[in-house]
N, C-alpha and C positions, 0 to 999 in steps of 0.2 A: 429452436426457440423454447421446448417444453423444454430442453435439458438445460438451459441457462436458467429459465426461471424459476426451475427445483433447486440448482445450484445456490441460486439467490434464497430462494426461500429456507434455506439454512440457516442463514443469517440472521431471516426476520422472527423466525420463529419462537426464539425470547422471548421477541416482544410484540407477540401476535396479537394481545389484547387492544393495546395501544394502537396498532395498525390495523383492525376491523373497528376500532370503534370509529378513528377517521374514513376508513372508507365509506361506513355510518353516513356520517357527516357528509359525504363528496357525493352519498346517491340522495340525500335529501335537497343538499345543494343543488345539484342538477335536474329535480324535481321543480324546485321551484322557479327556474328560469321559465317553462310554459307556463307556469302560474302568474307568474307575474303579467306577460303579455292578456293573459285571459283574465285578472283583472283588472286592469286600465280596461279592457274593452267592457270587460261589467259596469266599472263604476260609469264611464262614458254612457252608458245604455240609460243607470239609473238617473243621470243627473241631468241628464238631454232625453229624454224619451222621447220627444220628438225627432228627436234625429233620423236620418236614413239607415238604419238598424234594422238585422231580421231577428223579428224573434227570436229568445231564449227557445223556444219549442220548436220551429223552425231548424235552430242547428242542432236541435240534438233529435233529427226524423228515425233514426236508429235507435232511437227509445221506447218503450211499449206505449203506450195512446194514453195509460194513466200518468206516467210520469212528467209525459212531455208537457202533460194541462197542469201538472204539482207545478212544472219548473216556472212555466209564462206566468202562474198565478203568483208565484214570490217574485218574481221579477215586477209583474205592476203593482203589489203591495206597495214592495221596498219604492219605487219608483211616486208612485199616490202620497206616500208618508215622508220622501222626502221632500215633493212638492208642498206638501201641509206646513210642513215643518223647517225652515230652513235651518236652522244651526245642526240639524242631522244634516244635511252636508258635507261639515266636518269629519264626520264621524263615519261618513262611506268615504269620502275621499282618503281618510287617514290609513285604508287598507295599502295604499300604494306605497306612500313608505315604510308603513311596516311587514309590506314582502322585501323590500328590498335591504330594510335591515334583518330580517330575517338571513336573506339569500347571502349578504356581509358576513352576519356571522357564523353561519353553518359554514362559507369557503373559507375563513379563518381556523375557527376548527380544525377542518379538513387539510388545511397547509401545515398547520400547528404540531397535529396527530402525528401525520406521515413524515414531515421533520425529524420529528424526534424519534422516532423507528427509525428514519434513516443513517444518525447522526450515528447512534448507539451500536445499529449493526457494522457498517461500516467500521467503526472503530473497532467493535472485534475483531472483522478481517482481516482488519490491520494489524491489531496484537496477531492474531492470529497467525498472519504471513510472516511478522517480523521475527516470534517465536521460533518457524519455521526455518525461516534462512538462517539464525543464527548456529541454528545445531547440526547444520547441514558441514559436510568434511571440508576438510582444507582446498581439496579437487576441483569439489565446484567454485571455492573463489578465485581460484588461480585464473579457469576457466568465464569468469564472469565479469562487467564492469560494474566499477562501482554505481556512477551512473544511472546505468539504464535499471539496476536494482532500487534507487531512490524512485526512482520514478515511475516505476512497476508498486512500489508501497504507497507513492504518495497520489501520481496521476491518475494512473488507472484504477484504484480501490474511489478516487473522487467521480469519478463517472460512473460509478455501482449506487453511489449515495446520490447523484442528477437521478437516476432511472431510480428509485425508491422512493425518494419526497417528489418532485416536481413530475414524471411522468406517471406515478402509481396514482397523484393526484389526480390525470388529465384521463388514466385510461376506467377511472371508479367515476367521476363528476362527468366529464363529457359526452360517455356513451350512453349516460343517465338522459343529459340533457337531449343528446338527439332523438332519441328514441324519444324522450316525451314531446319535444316539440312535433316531430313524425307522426305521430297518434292526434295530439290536437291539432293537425293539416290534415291529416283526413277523416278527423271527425266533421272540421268546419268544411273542405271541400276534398272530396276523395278521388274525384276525377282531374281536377286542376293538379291536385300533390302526384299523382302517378305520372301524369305529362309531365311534370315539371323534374320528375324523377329518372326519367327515359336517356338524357344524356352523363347520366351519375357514371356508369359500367367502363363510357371512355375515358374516365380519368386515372381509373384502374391500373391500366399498362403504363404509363409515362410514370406515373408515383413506384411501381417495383423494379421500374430499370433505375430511376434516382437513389432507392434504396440499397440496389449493389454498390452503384457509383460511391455511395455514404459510407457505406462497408468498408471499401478500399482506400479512402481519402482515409478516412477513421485511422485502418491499421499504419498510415502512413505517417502520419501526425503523431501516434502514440511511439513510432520508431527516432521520427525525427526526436521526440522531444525527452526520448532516452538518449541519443547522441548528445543535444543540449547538455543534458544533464552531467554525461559523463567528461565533458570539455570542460563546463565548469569545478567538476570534482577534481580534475589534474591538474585547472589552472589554480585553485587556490593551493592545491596540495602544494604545486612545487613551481610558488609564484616566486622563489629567491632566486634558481635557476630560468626561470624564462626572464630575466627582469637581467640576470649581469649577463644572460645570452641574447639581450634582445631581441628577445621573439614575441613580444607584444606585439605588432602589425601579424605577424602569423598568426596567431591564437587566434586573435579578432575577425582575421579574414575567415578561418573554418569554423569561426562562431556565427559568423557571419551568412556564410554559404549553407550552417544547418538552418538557420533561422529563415531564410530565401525559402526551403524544400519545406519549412514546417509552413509557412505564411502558403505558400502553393497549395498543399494539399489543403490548410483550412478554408482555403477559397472555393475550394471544388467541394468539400463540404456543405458551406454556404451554398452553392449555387443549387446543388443538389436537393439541399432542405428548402432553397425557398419558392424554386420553380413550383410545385404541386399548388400552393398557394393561390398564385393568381390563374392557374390553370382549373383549378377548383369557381374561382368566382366568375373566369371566363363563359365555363361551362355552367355554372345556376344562371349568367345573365341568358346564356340562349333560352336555359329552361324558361326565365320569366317571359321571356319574347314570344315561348312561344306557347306559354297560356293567355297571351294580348290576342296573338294570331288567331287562336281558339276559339276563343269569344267573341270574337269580331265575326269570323266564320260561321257560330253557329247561333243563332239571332234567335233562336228559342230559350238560349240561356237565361237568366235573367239573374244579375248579381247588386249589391249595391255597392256603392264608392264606398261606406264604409268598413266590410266586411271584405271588400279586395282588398282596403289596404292593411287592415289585420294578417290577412292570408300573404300579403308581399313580407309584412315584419316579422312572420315566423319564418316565413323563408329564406328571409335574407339571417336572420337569426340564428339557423342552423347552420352556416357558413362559420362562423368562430368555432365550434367546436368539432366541425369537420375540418378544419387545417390545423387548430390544435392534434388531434389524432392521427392529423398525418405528421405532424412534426415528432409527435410521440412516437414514431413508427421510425422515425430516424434519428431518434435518443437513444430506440432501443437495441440498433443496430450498430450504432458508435460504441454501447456498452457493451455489446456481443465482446464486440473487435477488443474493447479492453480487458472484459472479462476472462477471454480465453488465456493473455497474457500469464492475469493472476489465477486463475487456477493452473496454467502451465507449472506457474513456479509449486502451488500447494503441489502438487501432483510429484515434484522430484524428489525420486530416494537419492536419500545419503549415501555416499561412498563405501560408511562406518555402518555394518548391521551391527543393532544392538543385541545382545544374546538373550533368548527367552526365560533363561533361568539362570539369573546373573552368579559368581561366586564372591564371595568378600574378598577384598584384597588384603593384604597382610605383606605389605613390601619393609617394613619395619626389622630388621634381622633378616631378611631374603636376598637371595643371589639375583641378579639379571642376568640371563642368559641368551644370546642372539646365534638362533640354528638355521644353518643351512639358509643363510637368506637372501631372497633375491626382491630387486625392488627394479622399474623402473616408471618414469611417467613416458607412456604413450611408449613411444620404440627408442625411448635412449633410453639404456641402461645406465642406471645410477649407482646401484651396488651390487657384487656379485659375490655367491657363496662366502656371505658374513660368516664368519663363528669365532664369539667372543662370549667369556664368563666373567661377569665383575662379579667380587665379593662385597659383603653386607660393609658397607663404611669405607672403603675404597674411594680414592681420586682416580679417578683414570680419565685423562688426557687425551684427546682427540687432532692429531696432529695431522695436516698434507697443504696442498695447494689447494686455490678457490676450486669449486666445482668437484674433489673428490671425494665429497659425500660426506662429512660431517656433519653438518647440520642435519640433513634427511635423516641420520639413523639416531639424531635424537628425535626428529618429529615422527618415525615409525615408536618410537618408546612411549610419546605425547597420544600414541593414536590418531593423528593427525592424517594420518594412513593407514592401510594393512597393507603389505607385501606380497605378491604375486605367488612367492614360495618362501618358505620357511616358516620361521615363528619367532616371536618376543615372548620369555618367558618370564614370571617373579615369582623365584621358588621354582614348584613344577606347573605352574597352569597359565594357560597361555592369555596374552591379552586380551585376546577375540571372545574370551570367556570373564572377563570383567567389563559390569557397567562403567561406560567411557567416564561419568560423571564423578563414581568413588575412585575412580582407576585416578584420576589427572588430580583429587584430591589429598593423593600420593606424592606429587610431585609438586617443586616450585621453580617456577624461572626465572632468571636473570639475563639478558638480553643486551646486543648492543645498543639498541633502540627501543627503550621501553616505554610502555605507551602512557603517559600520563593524562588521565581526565580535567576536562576544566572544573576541578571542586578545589576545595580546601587542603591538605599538607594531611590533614587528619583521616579525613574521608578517603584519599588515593593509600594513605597504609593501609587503609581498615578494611579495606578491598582484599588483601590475603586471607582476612577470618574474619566478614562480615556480623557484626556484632560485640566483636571487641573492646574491653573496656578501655579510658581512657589510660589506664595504667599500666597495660598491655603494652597499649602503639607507641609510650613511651618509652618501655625499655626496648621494644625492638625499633626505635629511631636512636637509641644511644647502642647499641648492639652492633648498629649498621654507621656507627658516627656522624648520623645526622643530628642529632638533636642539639646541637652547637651552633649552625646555622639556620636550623630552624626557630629556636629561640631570639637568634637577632633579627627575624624578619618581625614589623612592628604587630602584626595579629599572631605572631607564633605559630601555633598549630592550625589557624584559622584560615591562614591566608591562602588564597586563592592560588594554583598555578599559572592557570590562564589556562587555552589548548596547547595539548601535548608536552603541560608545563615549559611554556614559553618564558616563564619570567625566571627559570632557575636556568643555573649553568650547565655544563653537560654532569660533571662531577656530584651536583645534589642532586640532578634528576637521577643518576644512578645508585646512589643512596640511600633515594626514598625508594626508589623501586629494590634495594637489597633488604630492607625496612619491610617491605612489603612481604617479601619469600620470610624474614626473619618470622615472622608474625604467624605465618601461615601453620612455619611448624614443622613441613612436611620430611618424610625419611629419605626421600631423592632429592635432588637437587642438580640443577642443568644450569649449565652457564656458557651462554654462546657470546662469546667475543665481547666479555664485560666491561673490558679495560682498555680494547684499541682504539676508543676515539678517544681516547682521555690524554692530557697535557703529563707532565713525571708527575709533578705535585698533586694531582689527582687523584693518577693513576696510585700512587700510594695508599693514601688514604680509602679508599675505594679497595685495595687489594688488601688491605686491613680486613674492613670491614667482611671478605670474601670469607678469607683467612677462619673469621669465628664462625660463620654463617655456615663452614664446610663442618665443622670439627661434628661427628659422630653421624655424622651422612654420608651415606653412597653418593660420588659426585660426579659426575660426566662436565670436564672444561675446556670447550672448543676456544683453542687458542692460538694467533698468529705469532705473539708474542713471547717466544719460547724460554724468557727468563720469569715468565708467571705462573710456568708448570714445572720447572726444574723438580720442585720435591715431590712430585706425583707419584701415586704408588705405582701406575701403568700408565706407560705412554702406550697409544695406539696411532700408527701411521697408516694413512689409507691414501690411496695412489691408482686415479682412475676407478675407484670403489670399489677396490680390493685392498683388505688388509696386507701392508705387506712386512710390517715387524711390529713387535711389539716388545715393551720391556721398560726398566728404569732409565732415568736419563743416562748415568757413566754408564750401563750397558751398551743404550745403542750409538754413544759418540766413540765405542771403541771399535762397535760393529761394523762400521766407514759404509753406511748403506745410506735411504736419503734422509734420516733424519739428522746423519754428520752434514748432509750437505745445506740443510736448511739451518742448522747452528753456527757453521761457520759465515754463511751467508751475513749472521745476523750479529755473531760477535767476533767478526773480521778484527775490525777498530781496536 
């Protein structure tokens, strides 16, 4: 418990002033709830003196002999003067709503305060965790759902922010409150409040087994409702194929079936948080029963009907913020359960160490060179003893079948990994020695799949060189032969993509994304299967655009389409991830090795 709530207190620590001064607020709060009982029984005293009332000096016999005669003598003052006087009446009676608007406003306050500490840290967290997972390597996400990551940022950082406003509130205000109600019970009777206190210790045990149970319902609910999460991430992703495979009754049934396991464990939850409650009022009914028993029993007592039922209404009184504090107590265990999640994830290092004393990159006129390298994930070998040297402005072509490792030994260049053995070099200094951020600001990608944001035609170029003048993203959308098509959409440069630029065809989303690498700049340039989902008449245009985007860059172009690298300076073929030739095109179709067999394949016809 002490290590979560240092954890937590990270957070708050910002904004600590804000959060003492509500707690301020939550122990005056809780101060004035026995105030308020004590006086309705004052004013009661002054305005009825006749009543069956003891003494002001009477309950306060633990006072020294002077005070007790100060206290009765204001008491029959105040009591003489407002018999003299009736419109002072008013004026003692108006004490009782102005405790309770007092006691209003100090809990608003107090709700107010710790709110907004709440609201603020939390949302650090959250930058904080989102910051965290995005710089994290490619490894982890291979390894992770998307899913149960939304829901580790969104679910379980919202039950950090439950346990900071509404529990911080219950656990500053409410132990104020009992503890002062406790004191004014046994100032007024000290023997009744210890009887009455004798069956408290039994409700001890039942409330710390509920609090495991809450634990494990807790960590169960926060698993369930990462499954949610990541059912729903896969059915929107790739709601065109479950829709012409009709698998909507499937989806719905395992949406279905998480939802059953989450609603289950929130029951057990439930049950868990609300048993202590009337076990709690069980146990004050026997206490009262059995200060009646008491009393009856001992026939020397002598009490009045009005000050027993004083002494009932603090009693029953401390009962609210006695099962408040326990429900607190299974806030604060639910939060446990979440919290470990979200620090599990702060806590993961990256695949990628960043190096202590970065060096400048300088890939601008530099070789890349791949030595000795071995890469695989887990126990499949994916590439074995690489060695390849591109030259400074070199095409070199990435030729083989699916799965022989083309793409990997451009994502080892990306740093998207490091290699088990060998090395990626530019120039002579190895990646592992360049900051990953200047290192990737070396390079630009073109993709079969590029990711387009829901913004504007403008905002998705200006994403290569954030800050880009207007006159800039123009000539690198006529560079890339977008700017013909973007002109006829009726906002131009304004208009919206939609997600994943849903309103363009495949041909301008590849476009704006070659617009994009145009823009950037950069002296490498990678192109992974830029032109195979494209139609001819695309594809043209689109390998145009390639065409100027390569000219005085080092270019790496993974391609199935082997009439899109014919004039490459190097082709490299890899086969099971090992290079197995390399050379110009009329070299290796004379060589009769496999990249004759993949050309004939392809221009048989």
């Amino acid at each position: 418990m002490i290590a979560f709530l240092r954890q937590l207190w990270t957070f708050i620590r910002p904004y600590r002033a804000r959060f003492f001064l509500g707690v301020g607020f939550g122990i005056v709060s809780g101060l004035i709830e026995p105030l308020m009982i004590a006086t309705i029984a004052f004013v009661y005293g002054v305005v009825f003196p006749s009543a069956n009332q003891t003494p002001l000096s009477a309950q306060s016999s633990w006072l020294p002999a002077g005070l007790r005669e100060a206290a009765n003598s204001v008491q029959q003052s105040l009591s003489t003067g407002v018999q003299a006087h009736p419109g002072a009446i008013l004026l003692v009676v108006s004490l009782i709503p102005l405790i309770l608007f007092l006691r209003g406003l100090f809990s608003y306050l107090n709700v107010y305060c710790l709110q907004w500490t709440a609201t603020r840290a939390v949302t650090d967290l959250r930058v904080r965790l989102f910051n965290h997972l995005i710089r994290l390597s490619a490894g982890f996400f291979n390894r992770s759902q998307t899913g149960e990551l939304m829901s580790r940022l969104m679910n379980d950082t919202g039950a950090l922010q439950n346990v900071i406003s509404q529990s911080a509130a219950t656990m500053v205000k409410d132990p104020v409150t009992l503890l002062a109600l406790l004191g004014y019970l046994l100032w007024q009777q000290p023997m009744l409040t210890l009887i009455s206190l004798v069956v408290l210790p039994a409700t001890i045990v039942p409330i710390t087994i509920q609090s495991r149970r809450i634990r494990r319902a807790s960590r169960g609910m926060q698993s369930e409702m990462a499954d949610l999460g990541g059912t729903m991430s896969e059915t929107f992703t790739g709601i065109r194929v479950i829709q012409a495979y009709n698998l909507e009754p499937t989806v719905v049934e395992h949406f279905r079936a998480s939802s059953g396991k989450f609603v289950g464990h929130f029951m057990r939850a439930v049950r868990s948080s609300e048993i202590p409650g009337p076990l709690m009022e069980f146990a004050g009914s026997i206490g009262v029963s059995a200060i009646i028993v008491f009393i009856a029993l001992k026939g020397g007592m002598k009490t009045t009907s009005g000050d027993f039922l004083k002494f009932i209404l603090a009693m029953f009184s401390m009962y609210r913020p006695m099962k408040s504090l326990t429900r607190l107590h299974n806030s604060i265990e639910q939060a446990r359960s979440a919290s470990e999640r979200v620090f599990e994830l702060l806590a993961t290092k990256s695949d990628i160490v960043e190096p202590v004393q970065a060096k400048l990159v300088h890939a601008a006129g530099a070789e890349i060179r791949f030595e000795n390298l071995n890469f695989s994930f887990g126990e499949k070998r994916v590439l074995q003893n690489i060695n390849l040297t591109v030259q400074s402005g070199q095409m070199v072509a990435l030729v083989g079948t699916s799965g022989s490792g083309k793409t990997t030994l451009t994502n080892l260049l990306l740093r998207f990994y490091d290699p088990q053995q060998g090395s990626v070099r530019i120039g002579d200094t190895d990646l592992r020695e360049f900051a990953t951020r200047d290192l990737r600001n070396q390079i630009a990608v073109v993709t079969q799949e590029n990711i387009l944001f829901n913004d504007t035609v403008r905002r998705n170029i200006e994403l290569g060189r954030p800050g880009a003048s207007q006159t800039d993203i123009e000539m690198a959308a006529r560079q890339a032969h977008a700017y013909e098509f973007i002109m006829q959409k009726p906002e131009g440069f304004d208009t919206v993509v939609g997600e994943k630029g849903v309103s363009l065809s495949g041909g301008q989303r590849q476009r704006l994304a070659i617009a994009r690498a145009v823009l950037k700049n950069a002296p490498i340039l990678i192109l992974d299967e830029a032109t195979s989902a494209l139609d001819t008449e695309s594809e043209r245009a689109v390998q145009s655009a390639l065409d100027e985007l390569m000219k005085g860059r080092t270019s790496f172009c993974i391609a199935h389409r082997l009439s899109t690298i014919l004039h490459a300076d190097m082709i490299v073929v890899l086969d099971q991830g090992k290079i197995v030739e390399t050379g110009r095109h009329e070299e290796l179709v004379k060589r009769g090795g496999i990249y004759q067999k993949l050309y004939e394949l392809q221009f048989a016809a």
